[in-house]
C-alpha positions in Angstrom: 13.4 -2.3 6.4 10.1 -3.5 5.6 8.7 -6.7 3.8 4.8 -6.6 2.1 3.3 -10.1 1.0 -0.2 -9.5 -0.5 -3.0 -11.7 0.0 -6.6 -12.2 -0.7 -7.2 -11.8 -4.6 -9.0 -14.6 -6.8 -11.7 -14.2 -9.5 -15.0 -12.6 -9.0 -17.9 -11.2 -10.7 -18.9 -8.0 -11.8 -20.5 -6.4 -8.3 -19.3 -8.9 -5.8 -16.6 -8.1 -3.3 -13.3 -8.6 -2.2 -10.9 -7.8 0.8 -7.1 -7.8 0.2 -4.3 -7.5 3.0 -0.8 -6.6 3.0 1.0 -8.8 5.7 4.3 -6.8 6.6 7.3 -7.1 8.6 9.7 -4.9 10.4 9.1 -3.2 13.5 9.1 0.2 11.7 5.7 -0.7 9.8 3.9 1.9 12.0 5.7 4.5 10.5 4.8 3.9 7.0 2.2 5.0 5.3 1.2 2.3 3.0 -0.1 2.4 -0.4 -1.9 0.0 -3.1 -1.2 0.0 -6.5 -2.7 -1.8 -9.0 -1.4 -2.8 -12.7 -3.3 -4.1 -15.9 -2.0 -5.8 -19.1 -0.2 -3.2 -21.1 -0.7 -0.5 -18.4 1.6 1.5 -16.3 1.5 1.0 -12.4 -1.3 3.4 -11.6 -2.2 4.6 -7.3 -5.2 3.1 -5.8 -5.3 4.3 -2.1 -2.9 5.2 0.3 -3.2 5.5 4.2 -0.9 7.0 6.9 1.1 5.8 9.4 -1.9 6.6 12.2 -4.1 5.5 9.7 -6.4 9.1 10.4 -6.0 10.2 6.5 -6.6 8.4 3.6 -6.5 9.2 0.1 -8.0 7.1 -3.1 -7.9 7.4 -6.8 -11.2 8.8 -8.3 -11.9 5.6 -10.4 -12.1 3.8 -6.6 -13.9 6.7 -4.8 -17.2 5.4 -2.6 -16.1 1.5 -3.7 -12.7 0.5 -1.8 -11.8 1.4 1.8 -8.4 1.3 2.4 -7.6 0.5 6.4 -4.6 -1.0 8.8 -4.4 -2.8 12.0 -0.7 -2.2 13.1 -1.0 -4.4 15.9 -1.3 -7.0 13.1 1.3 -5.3 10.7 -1.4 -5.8 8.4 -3.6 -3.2 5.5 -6.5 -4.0 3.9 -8.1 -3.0 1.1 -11.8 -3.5 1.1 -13.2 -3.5 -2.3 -17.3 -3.8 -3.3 -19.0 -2.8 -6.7 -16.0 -4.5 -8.6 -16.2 -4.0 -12.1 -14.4 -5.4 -15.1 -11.8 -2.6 -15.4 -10.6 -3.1 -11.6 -8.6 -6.0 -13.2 -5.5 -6.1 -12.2 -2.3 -7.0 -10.3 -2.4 -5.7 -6.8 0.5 -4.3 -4.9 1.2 -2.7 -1.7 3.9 -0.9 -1.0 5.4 1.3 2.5 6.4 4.7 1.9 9.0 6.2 5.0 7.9 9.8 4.3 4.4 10.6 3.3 3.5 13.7 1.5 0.1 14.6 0.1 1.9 15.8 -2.7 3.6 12.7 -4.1 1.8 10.0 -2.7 0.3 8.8 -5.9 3.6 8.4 -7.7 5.2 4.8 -7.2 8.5 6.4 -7.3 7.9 7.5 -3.9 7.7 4.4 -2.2 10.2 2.4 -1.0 9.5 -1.3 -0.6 6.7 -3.2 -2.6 5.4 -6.9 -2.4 4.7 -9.3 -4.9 1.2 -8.5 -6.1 -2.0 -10.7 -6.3 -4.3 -11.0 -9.1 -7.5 -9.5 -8.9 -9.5 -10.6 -11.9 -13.8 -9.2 -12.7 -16.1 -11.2 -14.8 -18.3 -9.0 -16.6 
């Protein structure tokens, strides 16, 4: 059992920068790999980045490649993702969620995770 509380989103401009952490609890959370998500206004839930339970493989959505860097500290029970070169269409509620059994072949599907936080609110000025 596993609980995700996301932090670190706000408002920022086109270019600038932002780091968001998933706090978790549950002395499992090394086990999980742990995935962001990220949803827009009239959007589905769409994958962002994912990262494994050792943290040695990560894997990130094509629209993020080169700009966010996904990492965890398990000693903090913490994830992070880093994100530079925002643009407008990064907009978005952020969520992370903890995923018991990675698979390279399903990580991007939401369906395959098991617990989610609450999301924060990234929002780019153009």
């Amino acid at each position: 059992q596993v609980q995700l509380v996301e932090s670190g989103g706000g408002l920022v401009q086109a270019g600038g920068s932002l780091t968001l952490s998933c706090a978790a609890s549950g002395r499992t959370f090394s086990s999980y790999a742990v995935g962001w998500f990220r949803q827009a206004p009239g959007n589905k839930r769409a994958f962002v980045a994912v990262i494994t339970w050792s943290g040695g493989s990560t894997y990130y959505a094509d629209s993020v490649k080169g700009r966010f860097t996904i990492s965890r500290d398990n000693a903090k029970n913490t994830v992070y993702l880093k994100m530079n070169s925002l643009k407008p269409d990064d907009t978005a509620v952020y969520y992370c969620a903890a995923d018991r059994f990675f698979t390279v072949w399903e990580y991007s599907d939401p369906r395959e995770y098991d617990y989610w936080g609450q999301g924060t609110q990234v929002t780019v000025a153009s």
